[in-house]
Each structure stands twice: as structure tokens, then as C-alpha cells.
C-alpha positions in Angstrom: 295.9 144.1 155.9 295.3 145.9 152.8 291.9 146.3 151.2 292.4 145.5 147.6 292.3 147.6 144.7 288.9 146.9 143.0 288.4 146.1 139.1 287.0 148.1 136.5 283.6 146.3 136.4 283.3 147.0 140.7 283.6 150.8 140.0 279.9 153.0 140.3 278.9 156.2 139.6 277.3 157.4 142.3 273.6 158.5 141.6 272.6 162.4 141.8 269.5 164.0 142.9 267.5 164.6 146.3 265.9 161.7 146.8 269.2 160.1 148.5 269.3 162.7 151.6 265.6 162.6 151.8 265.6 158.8 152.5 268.5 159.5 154.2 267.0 162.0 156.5 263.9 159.9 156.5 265.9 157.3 158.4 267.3 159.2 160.9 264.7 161.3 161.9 262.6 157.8 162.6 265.1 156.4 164.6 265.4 153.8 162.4 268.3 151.4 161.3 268.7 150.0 157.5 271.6 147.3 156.6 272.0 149.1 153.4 273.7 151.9 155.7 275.1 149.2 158.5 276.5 147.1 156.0 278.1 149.6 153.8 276.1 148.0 150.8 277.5 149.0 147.4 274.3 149.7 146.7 272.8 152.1 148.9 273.1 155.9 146.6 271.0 153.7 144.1 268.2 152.0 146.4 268.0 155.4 148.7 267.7 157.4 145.3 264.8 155.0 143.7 263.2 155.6 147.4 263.8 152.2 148.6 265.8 150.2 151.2 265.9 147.6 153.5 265.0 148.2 157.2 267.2 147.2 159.8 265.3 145.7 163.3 266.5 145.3 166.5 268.9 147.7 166.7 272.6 148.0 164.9 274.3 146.0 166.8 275.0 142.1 166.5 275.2 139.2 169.3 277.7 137.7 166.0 280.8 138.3 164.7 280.8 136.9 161.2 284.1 137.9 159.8 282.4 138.9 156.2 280.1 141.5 157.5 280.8 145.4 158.2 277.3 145.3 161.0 279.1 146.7 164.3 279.2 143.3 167.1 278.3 143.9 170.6 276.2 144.1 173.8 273.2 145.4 171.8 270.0 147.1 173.7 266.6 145.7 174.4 264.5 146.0 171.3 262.7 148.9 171.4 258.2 148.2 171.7 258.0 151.4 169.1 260.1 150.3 166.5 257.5 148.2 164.5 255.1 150.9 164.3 258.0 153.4 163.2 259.1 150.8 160.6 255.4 150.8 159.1 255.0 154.9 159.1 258.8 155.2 157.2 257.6 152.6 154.5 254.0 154.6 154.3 255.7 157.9 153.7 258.2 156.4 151.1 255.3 155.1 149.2 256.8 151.7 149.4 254.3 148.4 148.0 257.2 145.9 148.6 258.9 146.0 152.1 262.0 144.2 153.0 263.0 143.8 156.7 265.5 142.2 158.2 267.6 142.2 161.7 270.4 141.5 163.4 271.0 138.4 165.2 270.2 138.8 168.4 270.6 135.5 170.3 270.3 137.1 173.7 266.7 137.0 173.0 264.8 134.0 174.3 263.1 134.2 170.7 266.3 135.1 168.8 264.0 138.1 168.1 261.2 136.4 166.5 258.3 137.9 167.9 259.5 141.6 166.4 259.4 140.7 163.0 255.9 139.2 163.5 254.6 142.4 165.2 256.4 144.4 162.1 255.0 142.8 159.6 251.6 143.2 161.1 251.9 147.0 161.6 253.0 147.3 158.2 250.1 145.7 156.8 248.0 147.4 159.6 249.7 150.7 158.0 249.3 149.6 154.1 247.3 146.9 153.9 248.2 146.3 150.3 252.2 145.9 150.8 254.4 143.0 149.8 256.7 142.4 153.0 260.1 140.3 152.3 261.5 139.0 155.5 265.3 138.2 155.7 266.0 136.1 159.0 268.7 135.1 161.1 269.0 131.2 162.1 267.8 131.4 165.3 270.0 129.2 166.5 267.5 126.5 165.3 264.7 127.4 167.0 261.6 126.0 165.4 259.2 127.5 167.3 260.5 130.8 166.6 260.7 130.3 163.0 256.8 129.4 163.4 256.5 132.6 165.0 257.7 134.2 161.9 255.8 131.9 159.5 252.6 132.8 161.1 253.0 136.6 160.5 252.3 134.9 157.0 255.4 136.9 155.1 255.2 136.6 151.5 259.0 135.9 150.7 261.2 134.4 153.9 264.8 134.7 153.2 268.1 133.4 154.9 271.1 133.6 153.5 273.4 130.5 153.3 276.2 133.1 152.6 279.4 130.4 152.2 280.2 127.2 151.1 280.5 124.9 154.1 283.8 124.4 154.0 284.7 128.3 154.6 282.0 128.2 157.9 284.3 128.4 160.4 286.3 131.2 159.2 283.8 133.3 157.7 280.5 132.5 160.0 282.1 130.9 163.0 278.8 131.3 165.3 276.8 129.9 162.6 276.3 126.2 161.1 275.8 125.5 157.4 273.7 122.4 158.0 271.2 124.4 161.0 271.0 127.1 158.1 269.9 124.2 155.3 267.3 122.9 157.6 265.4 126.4 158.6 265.2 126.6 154.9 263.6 122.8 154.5 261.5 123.7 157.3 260.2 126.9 155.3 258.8 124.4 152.8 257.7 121.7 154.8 255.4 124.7 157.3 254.3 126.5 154.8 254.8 125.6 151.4 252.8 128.7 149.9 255.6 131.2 151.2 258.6 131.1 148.8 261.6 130.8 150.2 264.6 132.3 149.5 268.5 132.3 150.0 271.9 133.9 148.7 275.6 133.2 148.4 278.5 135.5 148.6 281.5 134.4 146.0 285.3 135.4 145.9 285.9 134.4 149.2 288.1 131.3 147.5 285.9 128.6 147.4 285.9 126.4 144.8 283.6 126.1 141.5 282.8 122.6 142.5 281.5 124.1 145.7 279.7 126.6 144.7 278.1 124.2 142.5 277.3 121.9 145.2 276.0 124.9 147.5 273.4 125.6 145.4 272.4 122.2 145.0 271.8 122.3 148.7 269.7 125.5 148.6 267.7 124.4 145.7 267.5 120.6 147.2 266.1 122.3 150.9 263.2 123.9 148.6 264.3 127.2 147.6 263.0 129.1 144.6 264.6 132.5 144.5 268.4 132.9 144.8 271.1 135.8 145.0 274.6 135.7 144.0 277.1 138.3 144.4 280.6 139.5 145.2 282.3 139.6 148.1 283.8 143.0 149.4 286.1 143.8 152.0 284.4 146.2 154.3 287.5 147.3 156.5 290.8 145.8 157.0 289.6 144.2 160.1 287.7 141.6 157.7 289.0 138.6 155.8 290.2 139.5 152.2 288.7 139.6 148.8 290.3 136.7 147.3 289.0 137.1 144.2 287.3 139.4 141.8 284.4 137.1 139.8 284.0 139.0 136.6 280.4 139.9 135.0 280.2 137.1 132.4 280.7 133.9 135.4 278.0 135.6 137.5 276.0 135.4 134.1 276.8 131.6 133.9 276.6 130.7 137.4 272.9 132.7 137.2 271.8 130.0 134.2 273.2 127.3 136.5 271.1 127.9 138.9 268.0 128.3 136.7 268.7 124.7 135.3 268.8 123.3 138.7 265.2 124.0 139.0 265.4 127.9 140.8 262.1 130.1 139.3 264.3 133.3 139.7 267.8 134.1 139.9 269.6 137.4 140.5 273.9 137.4 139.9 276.0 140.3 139.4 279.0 141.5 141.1 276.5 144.1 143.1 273.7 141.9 143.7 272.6 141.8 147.5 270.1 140.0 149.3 267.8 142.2 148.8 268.7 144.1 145.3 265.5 144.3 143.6 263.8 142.2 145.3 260.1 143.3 144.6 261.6 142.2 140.8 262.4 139.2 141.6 259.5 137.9 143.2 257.1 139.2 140.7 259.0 137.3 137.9 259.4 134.3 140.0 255.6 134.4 140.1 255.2 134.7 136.6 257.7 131.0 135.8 255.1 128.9 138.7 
């Protein structure tokens, strides 16, 4: 299967300067993962040159196959006791106020892999006791007591993606389940209310606009305040195909959609990600409470 030529509006020029292989280097040296790299984000020469990106826990390797997503699947190894701590000292020495961390899933963890993102957000704060952290979770196979786990780290933005219209579930996320996904995020306002919750959607995977609609109804209905919408890209051959290219201007008007269903902040754009300027958007979804 052929990866599709992309349009004009999907080309970027790639940023220059040092700051890219320092990050870069950075990365590696710590033994550290990020999903901008595992992912093949569009968006990683930018975020590595501004000195920012999204750390990877748990390893590279996913218990899941969704068919969207370029993260290599299999057996993956026992989280490593040293990775929090090494996750703290690589934000410290990139100067970094607003963290984002996320994982893999891992649901060959009793926990699903809970108890590592609490003990990573407590050694960043131990480690700059002033930082934002963003975390961006798995489903954890509907686990409530290890979304409390994560909860009590007391995050300051939770994030999971919805990703899909429901209807596209079993070909694009078949280990997941749109409806187990809708009630983490109603349980992230009914535990704790004071932590914003956030979620995103991927487009151009050829769902429908009524569907769309009626996604983000859901998210914004299961008490979300801060969404992401972006395009869809075909990571390899091996994945399912672009089946269409949303232009700039319908990302514009599905962002204003979403404000007028009652979202505070709203970031869509053909290169938006999860976690594309994220410290942004929480600040001015602050700013509209």
C-alpha cells in the first residue's frame, strides 16, 4: 500500500540550528524515550529546536497494536526503577517549566503502569519544584484504582486521547473501547474536579462530519476542557491510509465548534498533536475559567 502524496499545506521546513541535536543527544545519552521520536511526530525538528518534547515512559515498546500509530508493538521489558529520576534531571537540564509525560500502554502491568507516572511526577517536582507536569495516559483497561493512583500524583493537566469516532474503533484501536475511554475521562471530573482534563481526535481517517461532531460532544459532555484536533498521517505502509487531507480552513471551523460547545481551549491544525504547545494551551484555558 502506498503512502499518499501529501498536500501543499502538510509540507514543513525543517527548522535549523543546534538546539535539535542537543535535545537529541540529550535523549539518548539519558536513556530516555520521547513519542515525538517513537511516533515519528511531524513535529519533532520544531519542539527539539524550541528545547521541548514529550517524554516517553516505560519503555518504546507497546502491549497494543493500534493500527494509526508508528510506536513499535511487542514483548516490552520491565520498567526500569531509574527512569523517573532520569526523566526529572533531562527536563532540569532543558530548562523546562511545563513537562509533558506520557507512556506506552503497558497492560502486562498489574497497574497498567500507573504507579510510574506517579513516582515521575513526584521526582520532577522533587527536581523543580516549580514545574507544570501534563500527564497523557493510557486507558488502563478501566482500572479505577489505577487512574486514582495517577490522580493522586495531583498532575495539573490529565490527558487521554479519544483518538476516533466510535464507529472506526475496531479498525483503528482494536484493543481499545471508545465507551471505557469516555468514562476515564468522566471519572477525571467526578475524582478531582480541580485537574483539567483533556482529550484529542485524529481526523481524515473517513469518518463522517456528523461524527466528528458528535465525538466531541462526548468529550465535552464527559467534562473535558481542553481539546486537540489534527490530521491523520500514514506512518508506514504497514498502517491504515490517509483517507483524506482536511485542509487548514475546516480545522479552523471545527476549532470554533468546539469552543461553542463549551471547551475553554482548543488547538486544530493539520500538525497539531496531543501535546503541541501544550504549556499554551493550558495557560490560556486558565485565563477563559
Amino acid at each position: 500500500m502506498q503512502i499518499q502524496k501529501k498536500p501543499s499545506w502538510l509540507k514543513k521546513r525543517l527548522p535549523s540550528g543546534p538546539e535539535y541535536g542537543k535535545i537529541a543527544t540529550l535523549i539518548s545519552d539519558s536513556r530516555l524515550h520521547t513519542v515525538c521520536q517513537e511516533a515519528k511526530c511531524p513535529n519533532v525538528w520544531e519542539c527539539f529546536s524550541c528545547k521541548t518534547a514529550t517524554f516517553l515512559i516505560m519503555g518504546p515498546r507497546c502491549t497494543r497494536n493500534c493500527r494509526f500509530c508508528a510506536v513499535a508493538q511487542g514483548p516490552p521489558s520491565p520498567p526500569d526503577p531509574e527512569e523517573p529520576l532520569r526523566v526529572a534531571e533531562a527536563a532540569e537540564q532543558m530548562g523546562l517549566r511545563y513537562v509533558v509525560i506520557t507512556s506506552v500502554t503497558r497492560d502486562d502491568l498489574p497497574d497498567g503502569g500507573a504507579g510510574m507516572f506517579a513516582e515521575t511526577v513526584a521526582a520532577v517536582r522533587e527536581k523543580i519544584p516549580d514545574a507544570l507536569v501534563e500527564l497523557l495516559i493510557p486507558d488502563f483497561q478501566g482500572d479505577a484504582a489505577a487512574l486514582r493512583t495517577v490522580m493522586n500524583a495531583c498532575p495539573d493537566v490529565l490527558n487521554h486521547n479519544i483518538e476516533t469516532v466510535h464507529r472506526l474503533y475496531s479498525s483503528v484501536r482494536p484493543q481499545a473501547a471508545y465507551h471505557r475511554s469516555l468514562e476515564l475521562l468522566r471519572r477525571l471530573k467526578t475524582y478531582c474536579p480541580e485537574i483539567p482534563a483533556k482529550s484529542g481526535l485524529m481526523i481524515g481517517l473517513g469518518e463522517t462530519r456528523e461524527e466528528i461532531r458528535e465525538t466531541l460532544k462526548d468529550i465535552s459532555e464527559a467534562g473535558c476542557s481542553i481539546l486537540t484536533l489534527g490530521q491523520y498521517l500514514q506512518p508506514s505502509k504497514e498502517h491504515l491510509p490517509v483517507e483524506r487531507f482536511v485542509p487548514p480552513e475546516e480545522f479552523e471551523e471545527w476549532r470554533q465548534i468546539a469552543l461553542d460547545m463549551g471547551f475553554l481551549q482548543a488547538a486544530s491544525g493539520p500538525f497539531v498533536r496531543s501535546s503541541y504547545h501544550a504549556k499554551e494551551l493550558y495557560r490560556l484555558r486558565n485565563q477563559e475559567e
